[in-house]
VEXDREN-2710 file (C-alpha; in Angstrom, 1 decimal):
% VEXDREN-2710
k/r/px/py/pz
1/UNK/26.1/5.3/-27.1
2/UNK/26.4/9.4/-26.2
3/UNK/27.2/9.9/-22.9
4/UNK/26.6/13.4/-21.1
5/UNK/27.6/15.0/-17.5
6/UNK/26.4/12.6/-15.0
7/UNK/23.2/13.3/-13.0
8/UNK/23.6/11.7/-10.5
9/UNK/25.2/8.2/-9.1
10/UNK/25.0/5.8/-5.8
11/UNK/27.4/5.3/-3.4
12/UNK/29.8/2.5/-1.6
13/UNK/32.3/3.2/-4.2
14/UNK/30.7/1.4/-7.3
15/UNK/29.2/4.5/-9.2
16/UNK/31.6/5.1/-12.1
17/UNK/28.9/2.6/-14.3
18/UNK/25.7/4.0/-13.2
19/UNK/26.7/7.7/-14.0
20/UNK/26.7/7.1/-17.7
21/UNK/23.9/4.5/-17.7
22/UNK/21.9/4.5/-14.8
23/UNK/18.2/5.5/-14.1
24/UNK/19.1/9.4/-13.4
25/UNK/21.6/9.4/-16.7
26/UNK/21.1/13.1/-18.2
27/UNK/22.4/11.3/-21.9
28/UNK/20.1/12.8/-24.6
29/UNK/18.6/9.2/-24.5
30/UNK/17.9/9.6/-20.6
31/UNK/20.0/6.5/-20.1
32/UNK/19.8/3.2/-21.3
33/UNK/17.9/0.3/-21.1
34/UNK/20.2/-3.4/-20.8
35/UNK/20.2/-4.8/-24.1
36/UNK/19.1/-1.9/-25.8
37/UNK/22.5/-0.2/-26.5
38/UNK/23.6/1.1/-29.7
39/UNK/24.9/-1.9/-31.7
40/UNK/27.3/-0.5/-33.0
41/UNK/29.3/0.1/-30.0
42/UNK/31.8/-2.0/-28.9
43/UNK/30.4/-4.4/-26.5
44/UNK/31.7/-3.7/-22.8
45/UNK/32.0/-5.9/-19.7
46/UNK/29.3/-4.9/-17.4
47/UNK/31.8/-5.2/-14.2
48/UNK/29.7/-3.3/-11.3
49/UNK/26.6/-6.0/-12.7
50/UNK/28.6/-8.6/-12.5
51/UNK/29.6/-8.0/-9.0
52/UNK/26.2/-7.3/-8.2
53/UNK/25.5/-11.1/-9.3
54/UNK/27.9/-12.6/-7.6
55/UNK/26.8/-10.5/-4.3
56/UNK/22.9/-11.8/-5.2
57/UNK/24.4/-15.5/-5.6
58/UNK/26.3/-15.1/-2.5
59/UNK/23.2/-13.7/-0.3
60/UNK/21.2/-16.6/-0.7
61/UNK/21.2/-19.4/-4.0
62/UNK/18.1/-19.6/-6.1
63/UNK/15.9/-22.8/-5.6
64/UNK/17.5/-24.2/-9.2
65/UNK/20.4/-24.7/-7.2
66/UNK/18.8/-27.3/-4.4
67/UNK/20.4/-30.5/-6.6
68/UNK/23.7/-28.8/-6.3
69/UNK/23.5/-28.7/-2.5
70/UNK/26.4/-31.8/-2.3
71/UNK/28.6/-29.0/-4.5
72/UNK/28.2/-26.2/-2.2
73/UNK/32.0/-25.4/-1.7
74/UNK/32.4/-25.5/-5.3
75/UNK/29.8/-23.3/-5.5
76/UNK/31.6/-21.1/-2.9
77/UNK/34.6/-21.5/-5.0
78/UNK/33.1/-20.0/-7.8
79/UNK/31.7/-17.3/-6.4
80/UNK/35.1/-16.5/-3.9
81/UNK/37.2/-16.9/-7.0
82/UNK/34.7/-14.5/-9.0
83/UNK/35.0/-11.8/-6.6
84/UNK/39.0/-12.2/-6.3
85/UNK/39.1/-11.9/-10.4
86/UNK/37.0/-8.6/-10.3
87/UNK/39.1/-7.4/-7.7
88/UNK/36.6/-7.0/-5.2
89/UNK/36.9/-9.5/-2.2
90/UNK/36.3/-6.3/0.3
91/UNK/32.5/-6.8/-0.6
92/UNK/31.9/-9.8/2.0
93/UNK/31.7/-7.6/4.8
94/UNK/28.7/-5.3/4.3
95/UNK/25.6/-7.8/4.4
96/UNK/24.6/-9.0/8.0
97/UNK/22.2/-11.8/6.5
98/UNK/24.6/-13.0/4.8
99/UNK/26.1/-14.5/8.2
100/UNK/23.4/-16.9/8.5
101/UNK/21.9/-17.4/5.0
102/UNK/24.7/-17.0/2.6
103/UNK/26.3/-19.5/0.6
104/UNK/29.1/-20.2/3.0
105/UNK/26.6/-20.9/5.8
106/UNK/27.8/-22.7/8.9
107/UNK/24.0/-23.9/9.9
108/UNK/23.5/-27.5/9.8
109/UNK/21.9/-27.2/6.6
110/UNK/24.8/-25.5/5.2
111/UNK/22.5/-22.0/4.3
112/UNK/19.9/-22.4/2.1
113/UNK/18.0/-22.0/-1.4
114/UNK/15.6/-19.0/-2.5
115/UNK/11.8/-20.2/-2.0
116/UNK/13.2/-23.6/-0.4
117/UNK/12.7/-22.7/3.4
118/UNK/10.8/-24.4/5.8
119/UNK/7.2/-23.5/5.4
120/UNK/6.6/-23.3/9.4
121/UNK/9.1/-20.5/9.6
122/UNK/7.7/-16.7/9.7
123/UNK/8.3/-15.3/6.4
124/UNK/11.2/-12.6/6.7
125/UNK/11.8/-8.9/4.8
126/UNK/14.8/-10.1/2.7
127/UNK/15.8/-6.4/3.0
128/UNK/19.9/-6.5/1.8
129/UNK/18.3/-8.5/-0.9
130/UNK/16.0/-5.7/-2.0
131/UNK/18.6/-3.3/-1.6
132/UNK/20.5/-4.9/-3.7
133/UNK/17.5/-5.0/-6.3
134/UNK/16.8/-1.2/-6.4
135/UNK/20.3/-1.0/-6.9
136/UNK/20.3/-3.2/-10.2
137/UNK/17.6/-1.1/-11.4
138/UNK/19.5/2.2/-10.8
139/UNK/22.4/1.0/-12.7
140/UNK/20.2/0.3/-15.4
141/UNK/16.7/-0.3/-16.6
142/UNK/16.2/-3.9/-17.7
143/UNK/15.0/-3.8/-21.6
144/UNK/11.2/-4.8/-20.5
145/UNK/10.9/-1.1/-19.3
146/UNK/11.6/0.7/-22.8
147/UNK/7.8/1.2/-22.7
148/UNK/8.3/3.1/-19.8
149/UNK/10.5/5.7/-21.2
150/UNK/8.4/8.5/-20.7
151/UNK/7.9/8.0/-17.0
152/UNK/11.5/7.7/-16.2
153/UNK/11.0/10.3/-13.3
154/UNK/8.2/8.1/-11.9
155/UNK/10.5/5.2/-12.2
156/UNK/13.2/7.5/-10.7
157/UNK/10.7/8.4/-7.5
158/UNK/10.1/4.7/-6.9
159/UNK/13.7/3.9/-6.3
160/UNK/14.2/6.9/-4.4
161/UNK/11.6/6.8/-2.3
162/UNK/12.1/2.9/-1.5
163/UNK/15.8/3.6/0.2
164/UNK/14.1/6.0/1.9
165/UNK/12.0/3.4/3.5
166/UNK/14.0/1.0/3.6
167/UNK/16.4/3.8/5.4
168/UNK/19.6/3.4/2.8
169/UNK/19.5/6.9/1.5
170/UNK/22.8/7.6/2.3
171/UNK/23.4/4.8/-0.9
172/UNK/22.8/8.1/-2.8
173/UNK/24.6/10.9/-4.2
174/UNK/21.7/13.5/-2.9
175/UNK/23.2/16.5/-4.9
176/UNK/23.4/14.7/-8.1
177/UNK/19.9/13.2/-7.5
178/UNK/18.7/17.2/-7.3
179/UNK/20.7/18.4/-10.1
180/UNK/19.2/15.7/-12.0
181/UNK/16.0/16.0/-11.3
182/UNK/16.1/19.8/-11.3
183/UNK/17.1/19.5/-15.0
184/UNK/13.5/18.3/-15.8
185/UNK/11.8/21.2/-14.8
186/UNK/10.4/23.4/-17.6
187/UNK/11.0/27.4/-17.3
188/UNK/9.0/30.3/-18.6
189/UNK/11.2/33.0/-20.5
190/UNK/9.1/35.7/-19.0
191/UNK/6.2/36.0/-16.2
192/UNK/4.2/37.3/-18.4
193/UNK/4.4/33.8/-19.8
194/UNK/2.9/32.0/-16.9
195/UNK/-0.6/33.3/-17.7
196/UNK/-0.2/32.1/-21.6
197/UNK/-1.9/28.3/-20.7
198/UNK/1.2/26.3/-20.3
199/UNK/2.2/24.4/-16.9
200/UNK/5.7/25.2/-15.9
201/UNK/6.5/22.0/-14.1
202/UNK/8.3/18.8/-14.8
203/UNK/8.7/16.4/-18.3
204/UNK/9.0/12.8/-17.4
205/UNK/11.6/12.2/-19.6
206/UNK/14.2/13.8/-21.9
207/UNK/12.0/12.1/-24.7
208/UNK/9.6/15.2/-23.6
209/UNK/11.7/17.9/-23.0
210/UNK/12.7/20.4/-25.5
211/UNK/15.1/23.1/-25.1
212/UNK/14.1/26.1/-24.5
213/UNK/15.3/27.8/-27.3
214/UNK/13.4/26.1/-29.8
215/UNK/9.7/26.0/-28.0
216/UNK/7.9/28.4/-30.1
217/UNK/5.2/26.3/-30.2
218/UNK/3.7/26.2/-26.9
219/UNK/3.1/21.8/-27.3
220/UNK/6.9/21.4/-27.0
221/UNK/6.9/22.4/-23.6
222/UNK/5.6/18.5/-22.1
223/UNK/5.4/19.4/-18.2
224/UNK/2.9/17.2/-16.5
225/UNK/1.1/16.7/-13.2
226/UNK/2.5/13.5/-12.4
227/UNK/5.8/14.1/-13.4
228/UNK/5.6/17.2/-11.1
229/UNK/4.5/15.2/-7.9
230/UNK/7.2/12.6/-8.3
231/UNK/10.1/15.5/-9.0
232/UNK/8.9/17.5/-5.7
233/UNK/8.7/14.6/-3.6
234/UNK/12.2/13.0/-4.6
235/UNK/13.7/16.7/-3.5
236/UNK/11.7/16.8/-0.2
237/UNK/13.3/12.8/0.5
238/UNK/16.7/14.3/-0.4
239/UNK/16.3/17.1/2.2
240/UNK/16.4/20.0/-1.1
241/UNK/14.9/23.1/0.0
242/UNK/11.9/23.5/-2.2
243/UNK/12.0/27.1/-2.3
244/UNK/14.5/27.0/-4.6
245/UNK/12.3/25.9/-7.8
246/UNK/10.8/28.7/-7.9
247/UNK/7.1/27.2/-7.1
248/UNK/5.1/30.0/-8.1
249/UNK/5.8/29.8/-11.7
250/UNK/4.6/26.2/-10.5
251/UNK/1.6/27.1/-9.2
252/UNK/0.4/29.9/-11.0
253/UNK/0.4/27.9/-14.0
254/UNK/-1.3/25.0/-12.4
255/UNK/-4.3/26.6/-12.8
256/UNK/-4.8/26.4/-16.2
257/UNK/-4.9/22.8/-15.6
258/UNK/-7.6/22.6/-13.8
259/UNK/-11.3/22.9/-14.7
260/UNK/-14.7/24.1/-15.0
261/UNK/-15.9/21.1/-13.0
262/UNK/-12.7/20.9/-10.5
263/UNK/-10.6/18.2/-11.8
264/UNK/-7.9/18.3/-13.8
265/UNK/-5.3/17.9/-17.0
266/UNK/-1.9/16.5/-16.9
267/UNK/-0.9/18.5/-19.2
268/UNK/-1.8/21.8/-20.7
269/UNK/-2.6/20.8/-24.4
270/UNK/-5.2/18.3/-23.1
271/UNK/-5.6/15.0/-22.1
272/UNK/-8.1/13.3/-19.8
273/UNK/-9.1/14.3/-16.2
274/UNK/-9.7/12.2/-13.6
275/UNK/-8.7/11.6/-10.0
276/UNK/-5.1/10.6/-10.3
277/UNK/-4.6/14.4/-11.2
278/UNK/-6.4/15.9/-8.7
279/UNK/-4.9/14.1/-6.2
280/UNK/-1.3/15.4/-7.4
281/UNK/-2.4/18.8/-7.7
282/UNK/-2.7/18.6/-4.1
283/UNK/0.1/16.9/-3.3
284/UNK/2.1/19.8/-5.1
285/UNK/0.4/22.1/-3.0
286/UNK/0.7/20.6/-0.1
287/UNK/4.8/20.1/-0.7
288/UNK/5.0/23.5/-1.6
289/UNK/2.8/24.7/1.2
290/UNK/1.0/27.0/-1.0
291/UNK/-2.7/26.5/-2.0
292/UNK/-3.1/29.2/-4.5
293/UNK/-2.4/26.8/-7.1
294/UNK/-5.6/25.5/-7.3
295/UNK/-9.6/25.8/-6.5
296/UNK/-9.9/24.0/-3.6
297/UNK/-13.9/23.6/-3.3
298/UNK/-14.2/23.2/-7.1
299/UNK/-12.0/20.1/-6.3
300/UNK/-13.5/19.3/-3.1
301/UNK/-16.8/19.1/-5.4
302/UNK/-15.3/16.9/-8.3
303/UNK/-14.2/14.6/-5.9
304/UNK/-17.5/14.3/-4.0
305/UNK/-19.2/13.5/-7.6
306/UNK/-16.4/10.7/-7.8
307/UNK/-17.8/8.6/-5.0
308/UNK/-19.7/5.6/-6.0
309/UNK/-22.9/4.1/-4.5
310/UNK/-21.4/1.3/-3.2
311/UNK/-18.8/3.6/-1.4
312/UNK/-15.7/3.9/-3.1
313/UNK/-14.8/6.3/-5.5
314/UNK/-14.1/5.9/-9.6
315/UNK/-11.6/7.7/-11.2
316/UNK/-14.4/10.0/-12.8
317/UNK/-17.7/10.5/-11.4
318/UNK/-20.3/7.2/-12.6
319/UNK/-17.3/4.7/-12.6
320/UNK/-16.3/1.9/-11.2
321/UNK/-15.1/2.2/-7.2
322/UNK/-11.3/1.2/-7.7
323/UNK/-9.1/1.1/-4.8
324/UNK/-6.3/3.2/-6.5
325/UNK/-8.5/6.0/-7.1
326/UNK/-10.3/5.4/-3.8
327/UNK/-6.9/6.5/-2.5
328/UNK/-6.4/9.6/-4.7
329/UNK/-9.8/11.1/-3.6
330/UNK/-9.4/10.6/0.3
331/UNK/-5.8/11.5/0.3
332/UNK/-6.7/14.8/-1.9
333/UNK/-9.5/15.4/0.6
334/UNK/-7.5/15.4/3.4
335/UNK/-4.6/17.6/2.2
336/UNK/-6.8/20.1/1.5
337/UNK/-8.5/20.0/5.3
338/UNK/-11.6/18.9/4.0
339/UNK/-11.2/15.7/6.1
340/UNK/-8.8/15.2/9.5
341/UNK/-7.0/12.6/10.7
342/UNK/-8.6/9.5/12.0
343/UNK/-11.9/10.9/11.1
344/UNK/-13.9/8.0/12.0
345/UNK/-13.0/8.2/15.3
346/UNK/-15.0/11.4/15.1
347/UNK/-18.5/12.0/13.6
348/UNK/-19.1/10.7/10.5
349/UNK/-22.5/12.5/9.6
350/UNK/-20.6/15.8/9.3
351/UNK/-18.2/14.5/6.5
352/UNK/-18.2/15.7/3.2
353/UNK/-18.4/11.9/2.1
354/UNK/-20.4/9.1/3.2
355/UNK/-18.2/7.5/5.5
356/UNK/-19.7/4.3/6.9
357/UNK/-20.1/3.6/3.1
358/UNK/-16.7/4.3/2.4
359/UNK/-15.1/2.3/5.4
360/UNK/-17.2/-0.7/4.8
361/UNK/-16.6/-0.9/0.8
362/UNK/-12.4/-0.2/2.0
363/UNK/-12.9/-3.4/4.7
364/UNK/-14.0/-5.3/1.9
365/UNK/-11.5/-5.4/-0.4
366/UNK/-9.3/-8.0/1.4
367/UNK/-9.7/-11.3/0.0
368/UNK/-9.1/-15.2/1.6
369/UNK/-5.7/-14.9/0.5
370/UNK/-5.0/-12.2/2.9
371/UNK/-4.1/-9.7/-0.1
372/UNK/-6.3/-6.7/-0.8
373/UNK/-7.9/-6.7/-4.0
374/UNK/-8.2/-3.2/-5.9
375/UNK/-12.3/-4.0/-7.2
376/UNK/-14.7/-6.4/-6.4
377/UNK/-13.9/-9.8/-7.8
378/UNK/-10.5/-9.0/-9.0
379/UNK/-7.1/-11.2/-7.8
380/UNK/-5.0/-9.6/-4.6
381/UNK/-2.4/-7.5/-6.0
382/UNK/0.3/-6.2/-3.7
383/UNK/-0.2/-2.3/-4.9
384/UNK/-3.6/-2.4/-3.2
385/UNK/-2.0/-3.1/0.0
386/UNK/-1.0/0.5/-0.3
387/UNK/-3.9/1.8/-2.4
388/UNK/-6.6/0.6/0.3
389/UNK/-4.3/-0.1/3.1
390/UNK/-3.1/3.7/2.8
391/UNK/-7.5/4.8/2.7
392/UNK/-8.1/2.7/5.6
393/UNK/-5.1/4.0/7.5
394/UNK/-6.4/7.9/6.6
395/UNK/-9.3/6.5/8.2
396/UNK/-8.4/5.3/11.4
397/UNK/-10.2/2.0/10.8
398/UNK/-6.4/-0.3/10.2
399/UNK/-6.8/-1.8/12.9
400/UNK/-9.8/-3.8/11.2
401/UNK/-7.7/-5.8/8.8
402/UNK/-6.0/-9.1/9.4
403/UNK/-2.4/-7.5/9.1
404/UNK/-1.0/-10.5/10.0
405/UNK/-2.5/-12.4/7.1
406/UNK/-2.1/-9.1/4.8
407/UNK/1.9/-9.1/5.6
408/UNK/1.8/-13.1/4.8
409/UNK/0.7/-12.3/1.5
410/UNK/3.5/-9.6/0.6
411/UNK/6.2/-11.7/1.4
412/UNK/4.6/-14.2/-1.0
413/UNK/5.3/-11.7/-3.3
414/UNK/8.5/-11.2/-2.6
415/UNK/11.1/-12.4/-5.6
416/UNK/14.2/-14.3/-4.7
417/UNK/15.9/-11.9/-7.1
418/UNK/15.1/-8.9/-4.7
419/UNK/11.5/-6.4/-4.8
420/UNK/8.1/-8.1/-4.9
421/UNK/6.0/-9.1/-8.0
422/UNK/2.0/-8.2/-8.3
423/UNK/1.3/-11.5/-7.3
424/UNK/2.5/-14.5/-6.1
425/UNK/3.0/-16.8/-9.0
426/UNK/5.0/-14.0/-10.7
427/UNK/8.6/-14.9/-11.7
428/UNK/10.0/-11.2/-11.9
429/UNK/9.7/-8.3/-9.9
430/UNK/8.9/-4.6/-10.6
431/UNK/9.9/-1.3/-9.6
432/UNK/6.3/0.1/-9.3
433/UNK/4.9/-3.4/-6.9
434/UNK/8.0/-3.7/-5.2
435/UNK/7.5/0.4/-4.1
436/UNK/3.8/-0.4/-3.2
437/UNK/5.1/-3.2/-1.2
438/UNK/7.7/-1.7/1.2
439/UNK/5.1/1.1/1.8
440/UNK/2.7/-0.8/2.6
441/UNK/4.9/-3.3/4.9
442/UNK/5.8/0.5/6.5
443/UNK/2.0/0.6/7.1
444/UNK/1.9/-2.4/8.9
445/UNK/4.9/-1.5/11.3
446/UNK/7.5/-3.7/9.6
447/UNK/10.4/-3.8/11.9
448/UNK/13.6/-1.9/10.2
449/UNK/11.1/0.4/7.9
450/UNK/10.7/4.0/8.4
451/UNK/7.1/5.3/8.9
452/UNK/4.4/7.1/5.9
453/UNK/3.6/10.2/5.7
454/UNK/0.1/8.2/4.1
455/UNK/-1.3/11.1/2.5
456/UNK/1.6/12.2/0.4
457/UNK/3.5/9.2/-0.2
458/UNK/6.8/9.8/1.1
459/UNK/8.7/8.9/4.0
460/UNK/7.4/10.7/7.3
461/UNK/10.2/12.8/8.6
462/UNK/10.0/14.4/4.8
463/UNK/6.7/15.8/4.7
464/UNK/7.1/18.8/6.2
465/UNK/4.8/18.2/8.8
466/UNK/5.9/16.0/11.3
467/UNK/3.5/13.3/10.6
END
């Protein structure tokens, strides 16, 4: 496989293999995906993966391993001798749960399996465990996200922004995380260029980005919305001074994204418009503190049309309330100032949408299990915890939910390899639930977890505003 300059890496020491193949790689295949290298290369111990197994296997012993429970000093064995092998028995020392729950417990029950605990215990944020998880995914990208390719800066913001609210930021090499997303961002060749139709923002992948030498055809140039909002808030996380993008070849562009009705394209060679979009057309503004990028009342407008009659909003006005999109239109809503803080603590009459509606269709939404369901009659799924957890917060109404129940029902979701799944019978975790998961746990006050800034979707102290 090519390799190229590094974007960027972790730290603790262990970033020689995720500069070449990690999440961030700048390779003119953005990376790799495990199991998906070129065959014709000469396979390669995976050390830093290996380590990270034996540091998973030490932290606590899946449940497979409860008839081995007589062996467990053999098992220690293994794993001692593993680490001595590799060279790396200086890794015990970092994990504090690992004291009481790793292999070489000294409990009376000699530590314990994954997902074999005692059921009357209060569930517990296996937090070095999840570190340890967003961790695996920077180094690289397990094959069942090839799909995915094309949002690699999405994937990118989820990891990010889950050290930051886990608070474990200082795991990564901030200059090479803005270098690297900084080398997404697509540039005009002249200013004059800015009012030609294109958006000058950021591709999602290096499978969308073309160099600007050969873009004489203004579809090579892929920046989208999306992309955009996930590239501006990974720099505002890392503490990069967004003034340094150059945001109003950003903005003035925008515009031709957006329009005749308020909403808006991804992209500027057409696509569909809906919510999502508007929402991150905000967001940029908002990031960039700048609101000339947009129409704010033709928006304002689109999104009023967008709320349904049983209170939430579809992504498009006529459709179906759905609790992701629910979230796009009030958090949109209330970036622009069209809606405060904790508005239903004020009068609702004099809001721009109907409010009572809003709040009651929002309460609804969270089901027996204690989850929150994204529509009426659909499953729990730990994303909506967010989705509608993050509307209701907007709102001022959280206190209404049974949070107690609502937390029980993430940390059923919460994989004994590290991040959450969508739902509790799910084997593997994902990057995108087990990000919806630690920000909604940050709604809900989880100890250890820094605060939301709800409306933007990054950690609080980033926003900009103090929130």
């Amino acid at each position: 496989m090519t390799t190229a300059t590094p974007g960027l890496g972790l730290k603790n020491g262990r970033a020689e293999g995720r500069k070449a193949n990690g999440i961030w790689s700048t390779s003119p295949r953005s990376g790799r995906f495990v199991a998906a290298m070129d065959a014709s290369a000469s396979p390669k111990l995976e050390r830093e993966r290996h380590l990270l197994f034996l540091e998973m296997m030490a932290l606590g012993l899946p449940k497979e391993y409860e008839s081995q429970e007589i062996n467990r000093l053999t098992l220690a064995y293994f794993a001692i001798s593993g680490l001595s092998i590799l060279d790396a028995l200086d890794r015990n020392g970092r994990a504090e749960g690992r004291k009481a729950n790793g292999i070489w417990s000294t409990s009376p029950r000699s530590g314990r399996f994954v997902a074999a605990m005692d059921a009357s215990a209060s569930p517990k944020l296996e937090r070095e465990r999840h570190l340890l998880f967003l961790e695996m995914m920077a180094l690289g990208l397990p094959k069942e996200y090839e799909s995915q390719e094309i949002n690699r800066l999405t994937l990118a913001y989820f990891a990010i922004s889950g050290l930051s609210i886990l608070d474990a930021l200082d795991r990564v090499d901030k200059d090479q995380v803005a270098n690297w997303v900084l080398s997404f961002q697509a540039h005009s060749r002249m200013v004059a260029d800015l009012d030609n139709g294109e958006f000058y923002g950021f591709c999602g992948s290096r499978t969308s980005q073309f160099s600007t030498s050969i873009c004489e055809v203004s579809r090579q140039n892929c920046s989208h919305l999306a992309s955009t909002y996930c590239a501006l808030a990974i720099l505002k996380m890392i503490g990069y001074n967004l003034s340094n993008i150059s945001p109003e070849s950003i903005l003035i562009s925008m515009r031709n994204l957006q329009q005749p009705d308020g909403s808006f394209m991804p992209i500027h060679f057409g696509a569909e418009t809906d919510l999502r979009f508007v929402y991150c057309a905000a967001a940029i503004c908002s990031m960039l503190n700048n609101w000339t990028g947009m129409d704010k009342e033709k928006a304002k407008d689109y999104i009023v049309k967008c709320q349904s009659y049983d209170g939430g909003f579809g992504l498009v006005p006529g459709s179906e309330s759905h609790g992701g999109a629910t979230y796009c239109g009030v958090a949109a809503l209330q970036l622009m100032g069209f809606i405060g803080a904790d508005i239903c603590s004020k009068q609702a009459q004099s809001a721009v949408i109907d409010m009572p509606l809003l709040v009651e269709w929002s309460l609804k939404r969270q089901s027996f299990d204690g989850g929150i369901q994204g529509r009426c009659n659909k499953p729990s799924d730990t994303c909506y915890a967010f989705w509608v957890g993050g509307v209701l917060k907007m709102l001022g109404v959280y206190e209404f939910i049974d949070k107690d129940a609502l937390r029980d029902f993430i940390l059923s979701c919460q994989s004994k390899y590290g991040g959450f799944t969508k739902f509790p019978e799910n084997m593997l975790p994902d990057l995108y639930h087990s990000y919806y998961s630690f920000a909604a746990l940050s709604l809900l006050g989880e100890p250890g977890l820094r605060p939301l800034c709800v409306e933007l979707g990054i950690t609080a102290s980033d926003d900009g505003h103090g929130k």
